[in-house]
N, C-alpha and C positions, 0 to 999 in steps of 0.2 A: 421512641425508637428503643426497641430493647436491645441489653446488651449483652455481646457475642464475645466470645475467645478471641485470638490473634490468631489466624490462620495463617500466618507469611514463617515459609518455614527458613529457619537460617541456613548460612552457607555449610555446605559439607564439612566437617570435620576431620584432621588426621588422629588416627588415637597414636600409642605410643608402637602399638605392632607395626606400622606401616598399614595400615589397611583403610582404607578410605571408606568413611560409614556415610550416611545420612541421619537428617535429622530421623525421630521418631517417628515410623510409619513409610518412612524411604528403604530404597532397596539397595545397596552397591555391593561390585563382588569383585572389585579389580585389587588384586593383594599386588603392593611395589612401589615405590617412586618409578622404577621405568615403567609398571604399564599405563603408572597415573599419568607422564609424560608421553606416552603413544595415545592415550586417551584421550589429550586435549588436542594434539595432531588432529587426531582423527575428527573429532567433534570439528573444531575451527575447518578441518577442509570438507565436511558435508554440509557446515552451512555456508560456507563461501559461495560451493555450488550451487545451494538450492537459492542462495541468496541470489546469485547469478540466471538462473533457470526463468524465474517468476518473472521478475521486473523483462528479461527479454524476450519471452513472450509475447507480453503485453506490448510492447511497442514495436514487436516484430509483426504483429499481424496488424496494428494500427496501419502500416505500410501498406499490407494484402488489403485492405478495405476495399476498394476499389476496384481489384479484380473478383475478389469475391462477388462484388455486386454483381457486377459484369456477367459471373457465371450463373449464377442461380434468379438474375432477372427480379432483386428485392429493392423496394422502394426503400426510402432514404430512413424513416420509420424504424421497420425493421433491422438495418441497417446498423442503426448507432445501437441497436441491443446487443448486439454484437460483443462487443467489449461490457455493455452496463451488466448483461446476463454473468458475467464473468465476476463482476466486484460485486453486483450486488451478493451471491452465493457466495461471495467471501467474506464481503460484512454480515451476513447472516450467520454463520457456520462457525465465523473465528472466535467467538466471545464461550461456547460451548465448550468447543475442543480446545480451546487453552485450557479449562476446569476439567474435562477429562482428561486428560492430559499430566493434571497434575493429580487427580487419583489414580487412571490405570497406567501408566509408563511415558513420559513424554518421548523415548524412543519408540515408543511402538506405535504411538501417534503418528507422529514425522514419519517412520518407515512407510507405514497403509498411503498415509500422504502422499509420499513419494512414488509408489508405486500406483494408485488413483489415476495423479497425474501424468505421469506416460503412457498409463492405459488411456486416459482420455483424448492426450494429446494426438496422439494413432485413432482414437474414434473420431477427433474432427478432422484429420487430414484422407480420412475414409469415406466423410459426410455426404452421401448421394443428395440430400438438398437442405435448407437452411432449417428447417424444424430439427435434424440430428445431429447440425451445426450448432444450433443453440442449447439444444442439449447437452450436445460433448462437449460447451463454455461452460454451463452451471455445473457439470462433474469437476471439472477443471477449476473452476473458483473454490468449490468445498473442499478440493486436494490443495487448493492453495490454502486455504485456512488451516487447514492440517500443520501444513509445514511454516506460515507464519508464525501461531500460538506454540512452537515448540523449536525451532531452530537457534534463535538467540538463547532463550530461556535454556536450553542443555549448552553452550555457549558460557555464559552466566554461570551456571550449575559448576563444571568443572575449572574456570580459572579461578584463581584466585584475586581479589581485589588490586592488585600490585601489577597485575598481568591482565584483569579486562578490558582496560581500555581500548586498550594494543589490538585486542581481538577481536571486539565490539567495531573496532574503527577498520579493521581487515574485511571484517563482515559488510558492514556498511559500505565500504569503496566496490567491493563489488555486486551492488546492488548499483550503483552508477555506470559500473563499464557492462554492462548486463543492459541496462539504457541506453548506453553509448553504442553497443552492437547492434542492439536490434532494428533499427533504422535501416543501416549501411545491409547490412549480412540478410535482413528481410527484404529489402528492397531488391538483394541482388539475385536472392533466390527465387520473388516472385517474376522477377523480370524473365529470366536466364529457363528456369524450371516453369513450378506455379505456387500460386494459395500454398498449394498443400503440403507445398515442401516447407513450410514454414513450422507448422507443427510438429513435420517426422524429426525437425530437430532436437526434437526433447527427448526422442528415445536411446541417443548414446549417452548423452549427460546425465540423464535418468537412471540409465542401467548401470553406469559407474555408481552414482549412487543408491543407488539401493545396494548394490556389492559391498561398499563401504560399510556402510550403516550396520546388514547383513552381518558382516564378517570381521569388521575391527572394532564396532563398537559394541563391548559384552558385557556393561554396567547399564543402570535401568535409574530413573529421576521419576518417584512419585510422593514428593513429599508430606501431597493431600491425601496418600491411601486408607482407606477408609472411612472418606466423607464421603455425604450421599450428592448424587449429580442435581442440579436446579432445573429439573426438564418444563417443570410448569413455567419458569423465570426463562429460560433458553427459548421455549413457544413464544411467549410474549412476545421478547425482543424481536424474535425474526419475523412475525407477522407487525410490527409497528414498521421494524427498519424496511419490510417490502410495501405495507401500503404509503411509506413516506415516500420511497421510490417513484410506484406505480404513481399516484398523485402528481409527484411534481412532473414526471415527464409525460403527462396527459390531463394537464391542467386546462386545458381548453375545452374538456367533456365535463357533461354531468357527474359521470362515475368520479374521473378524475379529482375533479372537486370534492366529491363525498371522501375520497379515501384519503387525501391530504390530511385534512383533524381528526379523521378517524386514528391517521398512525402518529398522529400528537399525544391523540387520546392515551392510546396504547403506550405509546413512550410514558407517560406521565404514568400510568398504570406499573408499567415495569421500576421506575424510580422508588415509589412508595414501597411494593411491591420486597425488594431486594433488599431495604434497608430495614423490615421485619421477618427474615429468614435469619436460621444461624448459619446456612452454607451458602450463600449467593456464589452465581453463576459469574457477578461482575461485582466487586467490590468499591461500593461508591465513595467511601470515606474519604480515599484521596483526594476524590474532587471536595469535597463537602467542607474539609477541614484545611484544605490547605491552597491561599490563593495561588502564590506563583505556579502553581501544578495546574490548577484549575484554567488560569488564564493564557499559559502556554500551550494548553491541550487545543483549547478554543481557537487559539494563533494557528495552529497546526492545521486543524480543521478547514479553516476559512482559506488557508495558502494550499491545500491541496484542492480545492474546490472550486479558488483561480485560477490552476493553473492544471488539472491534470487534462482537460478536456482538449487541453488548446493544440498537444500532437495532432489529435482525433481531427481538429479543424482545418489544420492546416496540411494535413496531409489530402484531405478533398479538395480543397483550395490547388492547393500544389498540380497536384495529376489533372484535374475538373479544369479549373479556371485558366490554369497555366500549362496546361496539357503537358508536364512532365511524367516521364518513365518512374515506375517505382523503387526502380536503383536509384534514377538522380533524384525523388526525393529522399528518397533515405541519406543521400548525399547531402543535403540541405539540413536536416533535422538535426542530424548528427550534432550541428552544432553547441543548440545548447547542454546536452549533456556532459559533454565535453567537459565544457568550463565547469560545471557544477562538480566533474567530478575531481577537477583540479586545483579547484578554489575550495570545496565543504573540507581539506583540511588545516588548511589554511585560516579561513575562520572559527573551526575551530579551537584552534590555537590562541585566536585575538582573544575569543570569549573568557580565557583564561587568564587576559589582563584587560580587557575593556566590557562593561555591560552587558550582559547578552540581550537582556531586553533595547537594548543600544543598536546592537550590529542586526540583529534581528529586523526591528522597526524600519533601520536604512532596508535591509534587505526588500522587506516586506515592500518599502516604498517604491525602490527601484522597480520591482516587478511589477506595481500597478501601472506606473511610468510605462515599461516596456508592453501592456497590454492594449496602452491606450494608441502607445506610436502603431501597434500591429494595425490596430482597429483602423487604420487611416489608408490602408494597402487596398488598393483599388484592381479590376483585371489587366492592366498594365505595370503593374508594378515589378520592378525587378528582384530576380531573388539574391542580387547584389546590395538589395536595401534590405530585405529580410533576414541575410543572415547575422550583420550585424546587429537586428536587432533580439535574434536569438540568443547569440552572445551577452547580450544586456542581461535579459529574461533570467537566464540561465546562472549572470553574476549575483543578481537578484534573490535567486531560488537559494544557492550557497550560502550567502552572508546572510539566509533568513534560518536554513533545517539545522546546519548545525550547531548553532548558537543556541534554537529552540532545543535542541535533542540535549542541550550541555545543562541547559535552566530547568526540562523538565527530570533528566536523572539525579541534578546537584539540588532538588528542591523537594526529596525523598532519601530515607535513610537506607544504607545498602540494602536491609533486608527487603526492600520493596521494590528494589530494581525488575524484578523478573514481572511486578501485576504493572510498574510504569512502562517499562519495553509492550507489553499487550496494549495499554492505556494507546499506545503514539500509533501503532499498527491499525488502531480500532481507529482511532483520529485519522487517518492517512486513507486508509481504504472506504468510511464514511467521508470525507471527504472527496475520493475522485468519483463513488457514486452518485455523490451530488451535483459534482461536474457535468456529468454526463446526465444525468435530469436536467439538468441545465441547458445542457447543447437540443437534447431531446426535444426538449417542449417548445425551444425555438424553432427547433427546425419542423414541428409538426403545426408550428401559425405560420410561417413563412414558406415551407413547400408543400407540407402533408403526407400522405401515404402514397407517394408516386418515387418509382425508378427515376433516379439524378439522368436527367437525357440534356442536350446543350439547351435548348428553348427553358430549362428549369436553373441555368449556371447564371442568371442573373440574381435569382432567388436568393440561390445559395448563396451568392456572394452578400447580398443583404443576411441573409440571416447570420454568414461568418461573421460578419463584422460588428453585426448586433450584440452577439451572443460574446467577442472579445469586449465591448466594449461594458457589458453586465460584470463580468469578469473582472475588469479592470477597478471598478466601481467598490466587489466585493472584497478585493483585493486591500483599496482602500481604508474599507474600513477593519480590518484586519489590524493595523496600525493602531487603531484604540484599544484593541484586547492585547496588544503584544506588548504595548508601553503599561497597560493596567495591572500589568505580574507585579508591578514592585520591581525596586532593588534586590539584588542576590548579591553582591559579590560580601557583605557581612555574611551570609547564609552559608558562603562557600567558602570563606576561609573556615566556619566553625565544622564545616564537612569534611574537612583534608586535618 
C-alpha cells in the first residue's frame, strides 16, 4: 500500500481578528462572534429539517404502499422497488458526494440537494404511472445523498467540540420524530386526500429550506479544495453496490445469480482499488486500522438490515391481511418510533457509564427477540398483540443505535468525526438496501411478479413471516460483531 498525506482537515480555527478561517484550501467569510453564532443557528436548524424531511419520507410513503399499488395496478415485485429504488441511489451517490463535497463546497452540495429533492418529490406526486414513480425515487434517493454526505458534517464543521454533542444529538432526535410522523401524517393523508399528497409534503419544508441555506448561511466548508474527484473509484462502487442489490433481490434467476459475485467481485475490486490512490473517494483506513470502528460499523450494518424492511412488511400485512385503513396503520406503526425516539437518549447517557458494546449487544438481542415474537403473528392476530411488540422492537433499536453511534465516534479522534458520521450513513443506508433485497427476493419465491389481490394474502403472509423470521436470525448474529469491538470505556476516558 503506498503511502498518502493525511487528508482529515482540522476543525476551523478562530484567529485573533475574530474571523473564522478554515484549514488550508477551505473557504470562510463570516467576520464576528455574532455572525459565527447566527451561523450555527442557522446550520443546526437546516439540518434538523433536512434531518426531518428524509427519514419522513421514507416511512411516509411506506404507509402509501398500498394505495399506490392499487392505483397503478403493480405486482408485488415492482412494488417493493418502490422504497429499494430510493436507497439503493442513495448508497450509490452518498460515498461521491460526501468527497465532492468536501472539495467544491458542502453548502453547495446540501443546497442542489435540497432543492433535487422537492423538485423530485413534486415529480412523484405528479407520476402519471410507476416507471416516472421510480424515476422520481432514484432523483429522490441522489438528493438524499446530497444532503446526507453534507448536513451533519457542516454541523460538525461550525460547533465547536464542547457544543457538538448537543447538536449532533438535536440533529439526531429529529430524525426520530421525522419516523414518528410519517406513519400517523402519511397514513392520514393517504386515507383523507391520496399517494400523492404524501410527497407534495416536501415542498413547504423544502422551500423553507432552501431559503434558509439560500439566505443565512453565507460561509462555504471545502476543506478538500483542490483535490482531484475518484470518479473511476465512485463508478466502481456504484456499479458493485447495484449488482449486489439487483442479485440479492433476484436470486431466484440466472441473471440474478451471475450478478451477486459479480458485485463481490467489484466490491473487492473497489477495496484494493482505494487503498492505492492518493485521493480515495472512501477512505478505508478506519476500517483497516482500527477494531472497535470496524466492528461497530459491521453492528450497524447488520441492525439496519434486521430491522429497516420490517415497516415495509408490516404495513402490507396491516391494510392486506388485517384489512386496516392507512390512517389506522400508521396509527399502529407509530409505535415503535416512539420509543426509540424516547429511549436513544437515554441510552445514550448509560453508554457513558456502562459498555456500549454491553447496551448495544442487549439492544441488538432484544430486537432479534422482538422479530421472532412478530414472526409468530398469524391473519388473526390482534393489533393489540402487535403493538406491544413494536414497543419491544423499538426498546430494542434504542439501547442498540445509540450506544453504537457513541463507540463508533468515541473510537476515532476528533479530527475524523466528519469521514466516521459518512462511515454510519454509508452503514445505515447499505444496510436498509439489504433489507429490502431481503424482503424482495422473498417475496418474488413466495408470490412473484403478480398484483397483491386476496387469493395471493395467504402467500404474503408466508412470505411476511418468512422473511421476519430471516431477520430475526440476522439480527442474531449481529450480537457476535457487536460484543467483538472490544472494551472502550479505557479508550474513552483517554478521548475526554
Amino acid at each position: 500500500m503506498k503511502s498518502r498525506p493525511n487528508h482529515f482537515s482540522p476543525l476551523p480555527r478562530k484567529d485573533g481578528g475574530g474571523i473564522t478561517t478554515a484549514a488550508p484550501g477551505g473557504r470562510r467569510s463570516l467576520p464576528g462572534a455574532q455572525d459565527e453564532e447566527i451561523q450555527k443557528r442557522s446550520v443546526l436548524l437546516v439540518a434538523i429539517a433536512s434531518s426531518f424531511m428524509t427519514p419522513f419520507m421514507g416511512s411516509a410513503t411506506n404507509v402509501a404502499l398500498p394505495a399506490i399499488q392499487a392505483d397503478f395496478r403493480m405486482d408485488a415485485i415492482i412494488l417493493a422497488w418502490i422504497p429499494t429504488a430510493y436507497l439503493l441511489a442513495s448508497a450509490v451517490f452518498l460515498v461521491p458526494f460526501g468527497k465532492m463535497a468536501d472539495i467544491y463546497g458542502r453548502r453547495k452540495i446540501f443546497l442542489w440537494g435540497i432543492w433535487l429533492f422537492t423538485l423530485s418529490s413534486v415529480m412523484s406526486g405528479l407520476s402519471p404511472d410507476h416507471h416516472i414513480l421510480l424515476l422520481s425515487r432514484i432523483f429522490q434517493g441522489i438528493a438524499s445523498a446530497m444532503i446526507f454526505s453534507t448536513g451533519l458534517a457542516m454541523v460538525t464543521s461550525v460547533f465547536p467540540p464542547n457544543e457538538r454533542g448537543k447538536a449532533i444529538g438535536m440533529t439526531v432526535a429529529s430524525v426520530y420524530i421525522g419516523l414518528s410522523a410519517g406513519p400517523v401524517l402519511g397514513g392520514f393523508l393517504t386515507h383523507h386526500f391520496t399517494w400523492r399528497a404524501v410527497f407534495f409534503t416536501a415542498v413547504p419544508l423544502g422551500t423553507l429550506t432552501i431559503y434558509l441555506t439560500a439566505m443565512k448561511l453565507k460561509g462555504e466548508w471545502a476543506e478538500a479544495e483542490g483535490e482531484s474527484l475518484d470518479v473511476l473509484g465512485s463508478v466502481i462502487y456504484g456499479a458493485a453496490i447495484t449488482l449486489l442489490m439487483y442479485g440479492l433481490s433476484a436470486l431466484n434467476s440466472v441473471l440474478g445469480m451471475a450478478a451477486l459475485p459479480a458485485g463481490l467481485v467489484l466490491l473487492a475490486v473497489f477495496v484494493w482499488y482505494e487503498s492505492r490512490i492518493r485521493y480515495p473517494v472512501f477512505n478505508l483506513e478506519l476500517f483497516l486500522n482500527n477494531r472497535t470502528f470496524a466492528f461497530s460499523s459491521l453492528a450497524a450494518l447488520i441492525n439496519y438490515g434486521a430491522n429497516f424492511a420490517v415497516a415495509f412488511l408490516l404495513t402490507l400485512y396491516l391494510q392486506f391481511i388485517k384489512g386496516l385503513s392507512p390512517q389506522a396503520s400508521g396509527m399502529v406503526l407509530i409505535a415503535q418510533p416512539i420509543v426509540m425516539a424516547l429511549f436513544s437518549p437515554l441510552a445514550g447517557r448509560l453508554s457513558d457509564r456502562i459498555e456500549p458494546r454491553i447496551l448495544a449487544s442487549v439492544g441488538m438481542g432484544i430486537s432479534a427477540l422482538g422479530l421472532l415474537i412478530m414472526s409468530l403473528m398469524g391473519a388473526q392476530t390482534s393489533t393489540g398483540m402487535i403493538i406491544p411488540n413494536l414497543i419491544l422492537m423499538g426498546l430494542g433499536f434504542a439501547l442498540f443505535s445509540s450506544p453504537n453511534m457513541s463507540a463508533i465516534m468515541g473510537a476515532v479522534e476528533k479530527k475524523y468525526y466528519g469521514i466516521a458520521s459518512g462511515a454510519v450513513a454509508s452503514m445505515r443506508l447499505l444496510g436498509n438496501m439489504v433489507s429490502m433485497g431481503i424482503a424482495t427476493l422473498i417475496f418474488s419465491l413466495f408470490i412473484g411478479p403478480v398484483q397483491i389481490e386476496p387469493q395471493h394474502y395467504e402467500a404474503l403472509l408466508k412470505g411476511i413471516k418468512t422473511a421476519l423470521v430471516v431477520f430475526s436470525l440476522l439480527c442474531a448474529s449481529g450480537i457476535l460483531a457487536s460484543l467483538a469491538r472490544g472494551r472502550m470505556r479505557s479508550d474513552n476516558r483517554q478521548q475526554r
